[in-house]
ZAVEX-288239 format. One record per residue: x, y negated, z of N, C-alpha, C in turn; residue in one letter. Coordinates in steps of 0.2 Angstrom, whole numbers, padded with zeros to 4 digits, always signed. Example, Ala and Ser with C-alpha at 12.3 -4.5 7.8 and 13.67 -1.06 7.14 Angstrom:
+0066+0028+0039+0062+0022+0039+0066+0016+0039A+0064+0011+0035+0068+0005+0036+0064+0000+0039S
//
This chain:
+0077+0156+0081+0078+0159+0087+0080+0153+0092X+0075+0153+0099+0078+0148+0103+0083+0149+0107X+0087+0143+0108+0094+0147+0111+0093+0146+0118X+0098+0149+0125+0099+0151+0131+0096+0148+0133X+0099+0141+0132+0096+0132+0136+0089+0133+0136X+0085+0133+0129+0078+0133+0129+0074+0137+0133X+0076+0142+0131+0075+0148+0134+0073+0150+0143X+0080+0147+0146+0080+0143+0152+0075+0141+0155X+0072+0133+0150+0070+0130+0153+0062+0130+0151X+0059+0136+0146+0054+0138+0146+0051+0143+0151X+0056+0146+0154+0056+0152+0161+0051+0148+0165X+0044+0153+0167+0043+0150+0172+0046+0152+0178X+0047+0148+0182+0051+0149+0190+0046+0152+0193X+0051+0159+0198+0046+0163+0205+0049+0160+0208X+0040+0158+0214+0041+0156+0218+0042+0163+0225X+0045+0159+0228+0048+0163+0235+0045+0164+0240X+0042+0160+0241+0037+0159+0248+0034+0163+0248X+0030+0167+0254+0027+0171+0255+0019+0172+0253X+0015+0164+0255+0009+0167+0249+0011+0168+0243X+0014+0166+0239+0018+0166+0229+0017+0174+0232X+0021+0176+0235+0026+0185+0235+0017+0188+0235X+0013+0187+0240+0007+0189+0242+0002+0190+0237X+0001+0186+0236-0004+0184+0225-0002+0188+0220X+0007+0187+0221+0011+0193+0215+0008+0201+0217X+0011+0201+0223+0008+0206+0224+0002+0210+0223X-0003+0208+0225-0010+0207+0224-0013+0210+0219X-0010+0205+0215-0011+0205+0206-0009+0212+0204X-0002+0213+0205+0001+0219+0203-0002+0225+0206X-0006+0225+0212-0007+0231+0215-0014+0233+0214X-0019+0225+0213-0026+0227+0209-0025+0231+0204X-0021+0230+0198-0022+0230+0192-0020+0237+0190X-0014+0241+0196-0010+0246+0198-0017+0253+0199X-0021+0247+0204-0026+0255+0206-0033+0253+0202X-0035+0248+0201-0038+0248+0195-0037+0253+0191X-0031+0252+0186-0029+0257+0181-0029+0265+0181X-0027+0266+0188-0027+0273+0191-0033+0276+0189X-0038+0273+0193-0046+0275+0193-0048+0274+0187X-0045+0271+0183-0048+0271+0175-0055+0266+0175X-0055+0261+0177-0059+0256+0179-0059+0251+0175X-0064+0248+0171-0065+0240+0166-0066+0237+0173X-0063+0228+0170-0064+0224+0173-0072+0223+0176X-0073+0227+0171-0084+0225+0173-0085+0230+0178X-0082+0235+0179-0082+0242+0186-0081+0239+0191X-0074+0236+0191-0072+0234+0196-0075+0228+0200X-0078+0225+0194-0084+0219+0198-0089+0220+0200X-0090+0226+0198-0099+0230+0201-0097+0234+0207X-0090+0235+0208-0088+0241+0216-0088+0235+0220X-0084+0229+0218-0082+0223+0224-0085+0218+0223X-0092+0215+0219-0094+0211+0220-0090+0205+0219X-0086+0205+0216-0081+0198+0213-0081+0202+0205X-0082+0194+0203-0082+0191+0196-0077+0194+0191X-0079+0196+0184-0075+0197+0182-0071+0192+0181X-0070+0188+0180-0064+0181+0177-0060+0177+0186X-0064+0181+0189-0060+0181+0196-0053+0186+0196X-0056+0193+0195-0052+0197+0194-0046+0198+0190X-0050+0196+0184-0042+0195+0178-0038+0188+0179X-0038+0183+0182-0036+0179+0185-0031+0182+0193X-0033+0184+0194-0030+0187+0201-0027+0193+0198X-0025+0198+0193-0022+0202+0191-0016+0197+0187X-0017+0191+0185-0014+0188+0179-0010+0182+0185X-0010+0183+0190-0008+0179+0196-0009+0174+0194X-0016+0170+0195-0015+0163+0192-0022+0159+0195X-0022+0166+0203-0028+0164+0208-0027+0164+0212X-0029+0161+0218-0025+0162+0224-0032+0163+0230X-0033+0169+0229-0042+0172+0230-0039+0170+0239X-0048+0167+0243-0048+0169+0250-0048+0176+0253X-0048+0175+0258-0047+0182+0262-0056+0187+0262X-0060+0181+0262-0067+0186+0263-0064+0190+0254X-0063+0185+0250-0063+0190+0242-0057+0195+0242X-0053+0193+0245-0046+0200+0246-0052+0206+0250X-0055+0206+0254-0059+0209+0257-0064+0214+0253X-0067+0209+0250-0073+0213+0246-0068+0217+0238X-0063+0215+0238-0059+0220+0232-0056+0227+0237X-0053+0224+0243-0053+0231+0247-0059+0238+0246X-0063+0232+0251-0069+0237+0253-0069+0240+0244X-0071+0238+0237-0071+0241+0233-0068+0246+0230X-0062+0244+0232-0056+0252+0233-0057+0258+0237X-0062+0254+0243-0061+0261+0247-0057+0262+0252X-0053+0254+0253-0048+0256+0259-0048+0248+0262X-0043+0250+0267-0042+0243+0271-0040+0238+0269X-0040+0231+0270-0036+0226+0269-0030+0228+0270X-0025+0231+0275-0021+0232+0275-0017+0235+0269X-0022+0240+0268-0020+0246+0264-0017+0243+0257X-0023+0239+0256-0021+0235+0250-0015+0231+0248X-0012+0226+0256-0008+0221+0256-0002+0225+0256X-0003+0230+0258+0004+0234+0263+0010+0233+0255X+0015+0229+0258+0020+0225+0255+0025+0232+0257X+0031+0232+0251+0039+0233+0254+0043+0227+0259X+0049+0231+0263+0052+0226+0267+0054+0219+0263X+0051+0213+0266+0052+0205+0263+0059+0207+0264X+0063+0200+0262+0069+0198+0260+0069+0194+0267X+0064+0192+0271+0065+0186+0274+0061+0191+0280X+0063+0189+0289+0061+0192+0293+0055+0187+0297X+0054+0181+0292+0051+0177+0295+0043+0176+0291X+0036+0176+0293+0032+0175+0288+0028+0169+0290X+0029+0164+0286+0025+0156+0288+0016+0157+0286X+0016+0154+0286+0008+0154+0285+0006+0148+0287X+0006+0141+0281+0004+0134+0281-0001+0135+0280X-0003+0128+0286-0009+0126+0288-0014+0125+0282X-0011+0123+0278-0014+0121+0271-0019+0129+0265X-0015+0131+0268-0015+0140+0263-0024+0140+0263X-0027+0138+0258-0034+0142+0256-0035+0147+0258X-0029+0153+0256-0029+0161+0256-0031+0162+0264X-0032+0158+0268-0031+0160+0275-0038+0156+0279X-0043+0153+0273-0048+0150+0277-0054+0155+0277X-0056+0159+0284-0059+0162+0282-0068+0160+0281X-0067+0155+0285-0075+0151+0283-0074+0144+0285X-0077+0139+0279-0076+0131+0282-0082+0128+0278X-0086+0125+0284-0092+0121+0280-0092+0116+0286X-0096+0110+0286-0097+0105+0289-0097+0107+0297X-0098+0110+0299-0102+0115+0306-0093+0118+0311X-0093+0121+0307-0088+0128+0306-0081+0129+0301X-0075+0129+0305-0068+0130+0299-0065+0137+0303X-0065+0143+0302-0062+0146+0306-0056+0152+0300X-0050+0150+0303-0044+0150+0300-0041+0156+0303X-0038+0162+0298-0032+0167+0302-0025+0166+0302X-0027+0167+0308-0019+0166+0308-0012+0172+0309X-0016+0177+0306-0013+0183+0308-0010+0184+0299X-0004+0186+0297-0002+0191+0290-0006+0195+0288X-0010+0193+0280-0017+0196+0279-0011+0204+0277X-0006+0205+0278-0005+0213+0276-0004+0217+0283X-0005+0214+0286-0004+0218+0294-0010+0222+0295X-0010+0229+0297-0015+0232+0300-0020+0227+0303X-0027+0229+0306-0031+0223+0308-0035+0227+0315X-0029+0230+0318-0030+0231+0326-0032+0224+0329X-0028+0219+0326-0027+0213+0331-0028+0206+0325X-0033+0204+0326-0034+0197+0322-0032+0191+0325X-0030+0187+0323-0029+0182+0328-0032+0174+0324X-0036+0172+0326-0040+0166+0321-0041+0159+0328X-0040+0154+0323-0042+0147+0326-0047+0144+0323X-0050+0143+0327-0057+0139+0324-0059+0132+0327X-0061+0130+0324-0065+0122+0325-0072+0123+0324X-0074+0120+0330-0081+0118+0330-0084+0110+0328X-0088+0108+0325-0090+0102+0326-0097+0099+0329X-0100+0096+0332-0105+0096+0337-0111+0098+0334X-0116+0103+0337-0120+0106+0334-0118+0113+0331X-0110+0113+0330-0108+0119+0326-0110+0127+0331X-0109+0134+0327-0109+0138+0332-0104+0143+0328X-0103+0148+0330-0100+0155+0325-0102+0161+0329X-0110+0164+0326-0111+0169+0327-0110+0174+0324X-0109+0181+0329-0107+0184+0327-0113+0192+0327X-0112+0196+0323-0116+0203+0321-0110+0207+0329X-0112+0213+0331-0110+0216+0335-0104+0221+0330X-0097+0220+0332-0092+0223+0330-0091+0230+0331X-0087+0234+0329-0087+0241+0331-0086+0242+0339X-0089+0249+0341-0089+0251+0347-0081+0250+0349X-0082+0245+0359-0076+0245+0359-0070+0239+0359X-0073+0236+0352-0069+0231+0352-0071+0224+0356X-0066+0220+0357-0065+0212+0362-0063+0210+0359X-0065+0202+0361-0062+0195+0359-0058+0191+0366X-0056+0186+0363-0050+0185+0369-0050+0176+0366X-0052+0171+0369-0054+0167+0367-0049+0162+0373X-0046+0154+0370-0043+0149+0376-0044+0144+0371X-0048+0142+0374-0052+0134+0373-0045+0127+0372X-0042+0125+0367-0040+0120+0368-0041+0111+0368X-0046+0113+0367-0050+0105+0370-0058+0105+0365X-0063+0101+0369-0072+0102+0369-0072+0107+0374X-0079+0106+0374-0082+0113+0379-0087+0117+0375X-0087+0122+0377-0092+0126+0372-0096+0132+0378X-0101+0137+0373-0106+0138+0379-0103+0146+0375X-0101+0152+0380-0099+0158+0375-0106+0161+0376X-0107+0166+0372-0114+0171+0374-0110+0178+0371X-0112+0184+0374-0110+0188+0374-0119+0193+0377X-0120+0196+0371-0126+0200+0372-0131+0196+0378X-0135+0197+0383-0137+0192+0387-0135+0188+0393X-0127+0188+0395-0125+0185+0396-0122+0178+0392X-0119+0173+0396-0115+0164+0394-0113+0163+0401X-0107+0160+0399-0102+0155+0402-0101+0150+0397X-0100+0142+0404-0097+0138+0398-0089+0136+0402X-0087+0134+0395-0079+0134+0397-0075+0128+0393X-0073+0122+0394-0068+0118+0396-0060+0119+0394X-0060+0113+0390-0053+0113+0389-0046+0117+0395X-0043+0123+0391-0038+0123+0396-0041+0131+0399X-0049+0132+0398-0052+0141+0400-0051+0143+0398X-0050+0150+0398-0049+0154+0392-0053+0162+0396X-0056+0166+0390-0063+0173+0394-0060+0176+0390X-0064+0183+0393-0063+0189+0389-0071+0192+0386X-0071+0196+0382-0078+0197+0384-0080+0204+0376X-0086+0206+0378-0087+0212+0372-0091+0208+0367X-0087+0210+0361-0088+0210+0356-0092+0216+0352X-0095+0219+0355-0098+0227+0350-0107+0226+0355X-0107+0217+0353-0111+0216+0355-0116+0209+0352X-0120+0206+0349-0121+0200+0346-0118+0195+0353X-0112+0192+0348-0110+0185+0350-0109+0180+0350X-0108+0173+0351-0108+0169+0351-0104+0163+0354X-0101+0157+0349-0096+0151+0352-0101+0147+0351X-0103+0144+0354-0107+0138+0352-0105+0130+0356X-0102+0127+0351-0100+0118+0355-0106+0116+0358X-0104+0115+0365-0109+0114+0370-0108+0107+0371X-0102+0102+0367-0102+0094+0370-0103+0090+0363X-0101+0086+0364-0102+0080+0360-0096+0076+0354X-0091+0082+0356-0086+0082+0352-0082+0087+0348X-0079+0087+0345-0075+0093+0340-0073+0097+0348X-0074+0104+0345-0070+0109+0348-0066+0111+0346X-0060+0113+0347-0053+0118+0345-0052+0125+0349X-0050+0130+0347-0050+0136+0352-0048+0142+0346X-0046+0146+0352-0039+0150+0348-0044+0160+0352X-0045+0163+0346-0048+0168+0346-0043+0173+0344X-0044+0178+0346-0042+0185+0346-0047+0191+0345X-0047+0196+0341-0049+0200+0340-0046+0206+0340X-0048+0212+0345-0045+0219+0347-0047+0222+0345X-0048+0228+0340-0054+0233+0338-0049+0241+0342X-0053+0244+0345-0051+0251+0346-0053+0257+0343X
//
């Protein structure tokens, strides 16, 4: 029998941070309505198109899935992102969200890094994302639901916005508004990285 000490010091330690809390959750809540619906891991990979060995890693807390993958196990459920994150009250009234968190990239390739910056468990009336562009880059977008705006403020590059058959180009320091429930587009119109800070309203 090992004693306290060992015992102790075999303990893995929880982490407290808010991703850690977020992942745990996650796990527990996949594995929670998986169960309900009476679901194999092989079901639940064919409704959300993520992997089995993704899944039981994420149910075994020992993934720390992106946002597009927390998304495609949602839609799989049948419900929102939110629905799925929806946490009881933290312990802590503040919720950080390091620059660093994978969890939080929602697309990064040579071109394009566009990051949320909004608590993946919040309802998704309001996104709030920062993006980098790099020269050449663009971030096109499919026309969103009827209704919904973007809300863009340029912090340094200049970029060329399009919005259905309308563009504007806009400079560090401009910031537009403009419909989104229509094919659009950010496109770095200079010669240098861009930065800019986006907003999404759905109604």
């Amino acid at each position: 029998m090992k004693s306290s000490k060992t015992q102790r010091r075999n303990k893995k330690p929880v982490s407290t941070d808010p991703a850690s809390a977020i992942n745990r959750h996650l796990g527990v809540r996949v594995k929670q309505l998986r169960t309900e619906r009476r679901w194999s891991l092989e079901a639940m990979a064919g409704a959300s198109g993520v992997s089995r060995s993704m899944l039981s890693q994420i149910e075994r807390e020992q993934a720390n899935p992106t946002l597009a993958v927390t998304m495609r196990i949602a839609q799989g459920f049948g419900m929102s992102l939110g629905d799925l994150l929806e946490m009881p009250a933290a312990a802590s009234s503040i919720n950080v969200i390091r620059r660093g968190d994978r969890a939080y990239h929602y697309r990064s390739d040579k071109f394009c890094r566009l990051r949320t910056l909004s608590p993946l468990n919040l309802e998704k009336d309001v996104e709030f994302y920062e993006v980098q562009l790099q020269p050449g880059g663009a971030l096109r977008s499919a026309p969103h639901f009827e209704g919904t705006r973007e809300f863009i403020t340029v912090q340094q590059g200049e970029i060329r916005l399009e919005s259905g058959e309308d563009s504007e180009v806009l400079g560090r320091g401009d910031s537009a508004s403009y419909r989104a429930d229509l094919p659009h587009a950010i496109v770095n119109a200079g010669k240098s990285e861009v930065l800019l800070f986006l907003v999404d309203i759905y109604r």
